[in-house]
C-alpha positions in Angstrom: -27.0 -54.8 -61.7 -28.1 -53.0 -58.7 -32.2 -53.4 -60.3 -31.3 -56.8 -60.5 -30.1 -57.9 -57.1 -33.2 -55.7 -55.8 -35.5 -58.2 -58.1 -33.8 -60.9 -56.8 -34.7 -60.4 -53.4 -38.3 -59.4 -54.1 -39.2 -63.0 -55.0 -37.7 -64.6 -51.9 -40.7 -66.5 -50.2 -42.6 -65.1 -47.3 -41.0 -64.8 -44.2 -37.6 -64.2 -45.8 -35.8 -60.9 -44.6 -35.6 -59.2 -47.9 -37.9 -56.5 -47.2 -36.3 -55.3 -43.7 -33.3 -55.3 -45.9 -34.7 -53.0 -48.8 -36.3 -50.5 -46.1 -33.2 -50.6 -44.9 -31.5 -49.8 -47.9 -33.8 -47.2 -48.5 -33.5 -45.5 -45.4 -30.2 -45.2 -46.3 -30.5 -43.5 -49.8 -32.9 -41.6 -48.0 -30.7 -40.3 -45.5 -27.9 -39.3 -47.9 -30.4 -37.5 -49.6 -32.1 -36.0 -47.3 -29.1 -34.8 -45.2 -27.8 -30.8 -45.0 -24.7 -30.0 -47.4 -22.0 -29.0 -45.5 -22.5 -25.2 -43.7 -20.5 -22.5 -44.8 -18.3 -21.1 -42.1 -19.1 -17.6 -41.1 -18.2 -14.9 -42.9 -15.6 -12.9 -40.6 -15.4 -9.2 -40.9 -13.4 -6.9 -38.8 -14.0 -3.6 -37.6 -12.8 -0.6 -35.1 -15.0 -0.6 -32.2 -17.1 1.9 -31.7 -20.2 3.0 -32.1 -20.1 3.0 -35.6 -19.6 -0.9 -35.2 -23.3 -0.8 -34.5 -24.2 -0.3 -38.3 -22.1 -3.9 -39.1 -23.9 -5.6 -36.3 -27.2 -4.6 -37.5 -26.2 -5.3 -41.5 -25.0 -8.8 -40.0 -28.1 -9.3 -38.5 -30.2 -8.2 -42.1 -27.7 -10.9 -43.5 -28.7 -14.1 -40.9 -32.0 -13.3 -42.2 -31.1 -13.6 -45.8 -28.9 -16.7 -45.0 -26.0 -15.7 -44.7 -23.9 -16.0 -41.5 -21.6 -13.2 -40.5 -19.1 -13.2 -37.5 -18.3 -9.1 -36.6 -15.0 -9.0 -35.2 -14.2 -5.8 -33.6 -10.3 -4.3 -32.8 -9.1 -2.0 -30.4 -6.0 -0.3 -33.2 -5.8 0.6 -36.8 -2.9 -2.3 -37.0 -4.4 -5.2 -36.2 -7.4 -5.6 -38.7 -5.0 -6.0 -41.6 -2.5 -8.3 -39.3 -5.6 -10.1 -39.2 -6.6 -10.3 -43.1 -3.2 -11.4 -44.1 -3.3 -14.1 -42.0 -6.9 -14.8 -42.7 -8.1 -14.8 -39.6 -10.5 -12.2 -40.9 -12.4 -12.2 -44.6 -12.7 -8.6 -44.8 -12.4 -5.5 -42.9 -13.7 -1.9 -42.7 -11.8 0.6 -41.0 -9.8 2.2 -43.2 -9.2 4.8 -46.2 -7.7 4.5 -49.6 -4.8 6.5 -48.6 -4.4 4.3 -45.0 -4.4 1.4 -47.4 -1.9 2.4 -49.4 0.4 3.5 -46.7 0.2 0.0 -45.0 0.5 -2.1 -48.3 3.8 -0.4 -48.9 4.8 -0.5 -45.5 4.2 -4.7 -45.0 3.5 -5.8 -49.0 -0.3 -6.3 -48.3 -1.4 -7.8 -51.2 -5.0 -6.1 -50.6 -8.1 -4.5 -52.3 -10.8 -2.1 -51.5 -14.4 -3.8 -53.2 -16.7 -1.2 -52.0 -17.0 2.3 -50.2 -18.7 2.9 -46.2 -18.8 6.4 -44.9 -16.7 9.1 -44.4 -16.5 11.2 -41.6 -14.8 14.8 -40.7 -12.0 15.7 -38.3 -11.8 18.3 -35.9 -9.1 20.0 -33.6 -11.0 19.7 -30.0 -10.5 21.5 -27.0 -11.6 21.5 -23.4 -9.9 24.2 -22.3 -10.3 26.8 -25.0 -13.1 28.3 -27.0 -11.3 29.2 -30.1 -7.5 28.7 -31.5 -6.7 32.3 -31.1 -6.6 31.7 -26.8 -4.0 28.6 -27.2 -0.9 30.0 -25.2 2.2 29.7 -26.5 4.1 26.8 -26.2 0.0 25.0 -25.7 0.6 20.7 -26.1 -0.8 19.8 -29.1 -2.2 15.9 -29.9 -2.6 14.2 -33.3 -2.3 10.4 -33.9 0.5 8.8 -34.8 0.1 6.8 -38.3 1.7 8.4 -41.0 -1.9 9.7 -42.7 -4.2 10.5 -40.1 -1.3 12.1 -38.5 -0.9 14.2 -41.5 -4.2 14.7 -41.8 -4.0 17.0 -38.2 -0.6 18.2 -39.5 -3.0 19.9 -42.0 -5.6 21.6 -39.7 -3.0 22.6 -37.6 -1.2 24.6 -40.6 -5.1 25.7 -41.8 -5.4 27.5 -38.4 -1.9 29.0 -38.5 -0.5 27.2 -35.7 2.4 25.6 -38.2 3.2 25.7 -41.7 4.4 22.9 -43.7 6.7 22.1 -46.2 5.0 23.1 -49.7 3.0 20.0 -51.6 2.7 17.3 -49.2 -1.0 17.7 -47.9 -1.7 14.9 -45.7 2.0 12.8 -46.3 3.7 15.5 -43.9 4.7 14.7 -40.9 6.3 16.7 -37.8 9.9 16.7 -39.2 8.3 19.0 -42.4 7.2 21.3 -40.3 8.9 24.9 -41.2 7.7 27.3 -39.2 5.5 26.9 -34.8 5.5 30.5 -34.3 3.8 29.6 -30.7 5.7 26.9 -29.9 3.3 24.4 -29.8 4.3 20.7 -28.2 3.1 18.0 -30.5 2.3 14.4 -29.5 1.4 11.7 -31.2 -0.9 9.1 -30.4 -2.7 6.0 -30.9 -5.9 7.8 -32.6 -8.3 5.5 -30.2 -5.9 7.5 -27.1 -7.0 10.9 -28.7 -10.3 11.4 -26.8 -8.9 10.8 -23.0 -5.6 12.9 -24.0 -7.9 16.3 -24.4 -8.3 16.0 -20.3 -4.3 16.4 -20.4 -3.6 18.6 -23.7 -4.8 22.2 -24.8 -5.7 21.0 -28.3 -6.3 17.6 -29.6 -7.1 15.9 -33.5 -10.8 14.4 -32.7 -12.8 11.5 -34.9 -16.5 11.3 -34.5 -16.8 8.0 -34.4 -14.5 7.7 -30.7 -15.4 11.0 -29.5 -18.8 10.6 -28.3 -18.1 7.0 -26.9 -16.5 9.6 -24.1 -19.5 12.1 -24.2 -17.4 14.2 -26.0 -20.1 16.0 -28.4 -18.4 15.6 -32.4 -20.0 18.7 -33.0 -17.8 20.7 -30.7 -14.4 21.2 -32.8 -12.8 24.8 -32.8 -12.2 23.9 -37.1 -13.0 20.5 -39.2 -11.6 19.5 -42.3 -13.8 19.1 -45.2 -15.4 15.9 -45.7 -13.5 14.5 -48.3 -14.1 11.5 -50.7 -10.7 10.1 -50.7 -11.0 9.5 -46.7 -13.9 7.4 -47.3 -13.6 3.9 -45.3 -13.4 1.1 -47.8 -14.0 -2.7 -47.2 -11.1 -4.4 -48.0 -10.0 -7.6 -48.9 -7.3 -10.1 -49.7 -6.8 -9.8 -53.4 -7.6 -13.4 -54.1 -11.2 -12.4 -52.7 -12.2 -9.4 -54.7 -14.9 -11.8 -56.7 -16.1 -13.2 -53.8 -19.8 -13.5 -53.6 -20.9 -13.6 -49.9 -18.1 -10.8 -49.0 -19.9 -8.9 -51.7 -23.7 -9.5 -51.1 -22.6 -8.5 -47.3 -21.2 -5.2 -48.5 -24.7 -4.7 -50.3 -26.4 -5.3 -47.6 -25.0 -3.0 -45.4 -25.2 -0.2 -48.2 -28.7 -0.5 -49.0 -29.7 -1.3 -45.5 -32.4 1.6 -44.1 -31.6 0.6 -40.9 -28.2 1.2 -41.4 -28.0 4.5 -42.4 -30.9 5.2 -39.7 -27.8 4.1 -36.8 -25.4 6.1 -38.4 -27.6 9.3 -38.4 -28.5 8.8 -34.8 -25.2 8.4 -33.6 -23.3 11.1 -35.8 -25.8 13.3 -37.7 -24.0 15.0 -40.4 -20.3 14.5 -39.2 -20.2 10.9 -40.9 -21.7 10.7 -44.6 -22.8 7.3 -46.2 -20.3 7.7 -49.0 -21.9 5.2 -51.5 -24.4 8.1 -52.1 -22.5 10.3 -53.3 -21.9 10.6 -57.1 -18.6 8.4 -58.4 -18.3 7.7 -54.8 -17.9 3.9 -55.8 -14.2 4.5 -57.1 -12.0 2.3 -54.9 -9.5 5.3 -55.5 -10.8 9.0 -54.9 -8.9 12.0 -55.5 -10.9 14.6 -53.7 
């Protein structure tokens, strides 16, 4: 029908309006043709601040270039990001370990997944006071953060260097009511991890990350004892279950692994204390045990 009508109008006489009316027509199969399939929203990813937030910015500006559009999103505390994924304000985040993941999916009922592995970084016990644990007085105010695993985690330095010791077989899950035996006394307080840095002007010894220690010119490299870097404190990228398939989450995660520039930030800004975990061998386990 439609070549029809078309014919129809193509043998009106001269002077008739038929042809304005089929470039008209035209035009406007042209246009729907012609015009941009809806855009994408942005991908949203968030992230701790910090100068390890650089990396993410620069692996969201290798994605633009690629075609892919990526909002970074950066938080000021370990609870929001995930507050923020449930709710899907966010598509992804990176902040967090395996066992921080687990902790807060049994804590709130996350319904999340880890699809790839960052970095990993070592902890330290920090001092400005001291030069070595041996000259902490007795009854010396100790810092450590306050979730349930990181806090653990300086739980465990602390009983490495003999300050405490810890009820047997609980490694990082202790917390201060396990602790057995303070033979000096020591006055722990926990924190908000970001508060760590500014509390070693106030404390004698204080739990330290890389990553928010030299935002305060604190050099990372200047712990009295660090933990081993350790595979199962890796940060993961994590996502809302429903999006563990999802395509540009993944090709972003890609990007940022294989990225040169990436790891070229990272090395400038940490050295050796933070480790591109993807690297390492089996390091691409969502779950690792050492």
């Amino acid at each position: 029908m439609p070549i029809k009508a078309f014919s129809a109008w193509s043998h009106r006489r001269p002077g008739s309006k038929a042809l304005p009316l089929l470039a008209l027509l035209a035009a406007s199969a042209w246009a729907l043709v012609a015009a941009p399939a809806h855009a994408e929203p942005p991908l949203k990813i968030g992230i701790s601040s910090g100068l390890s937030a650089d990396a993410v910015h620069q692996a969201a500006k290798e994605a633009k270039e690629q075609g892919l559009d990526v909002k970074v999103i950066e938080f000021t505390d370990w609870i929001t990001p995930n507050a923020a994924l449930v709710n899907k304000d966010i598509d992804a985040n990176y902040f967090q370990h395996i066992p921080f993941l687990e902790d807060a999916k049994k804590a709130r009922g996350y319904d999340f997944v880890s699809i790839g592995v960052g970095t990993m970084s070592k902890v330290g016990l920090y001092s400005k006071k001291y030069k070595s644990i041996a000259d902490l007085p007795n009854g010396a105010k100790v810092a450590i953060a306050n979730d349930p695993v990181n806090g653990g985690r300086g739980l465990v330095l602390l009983e490495r260097v003999g300050l405490i010791k810890l009820r047997e077989g609980l490694d990082y899950k202790a917390t201060v009511a396990d602790i057995v035996s303070n033979p000096k006394n020591i006055k722990i307080t926990e924190l908000v991890a970001q508060q760590l840095p500014t509390a070693l002007d106030d404390v004698d010894l204080g739990q330290g990350y890389p990553a928010t220690l030299k935002q305060y010119d604190i050099d990372p490299n200047s712990a009295l004892i660090f933990d081993n870097v350790q595979k199962r404190f890796a940060i993961q990228w994590v996502v809302r279950a429903e999006d563990a398939e999802n395509p540009r989450i993944r090709k972003f995660v890609s990007i940022y692994q294989n990225s040169p520039e990436v790891k070229a930030i990272l090395k400038k800004h940490f050295g050796d204390m933070t480790v591109p975990a993807w690297d390492l061998p089996q390091a691409a386990s969502a779950n690792p045990t050492n």
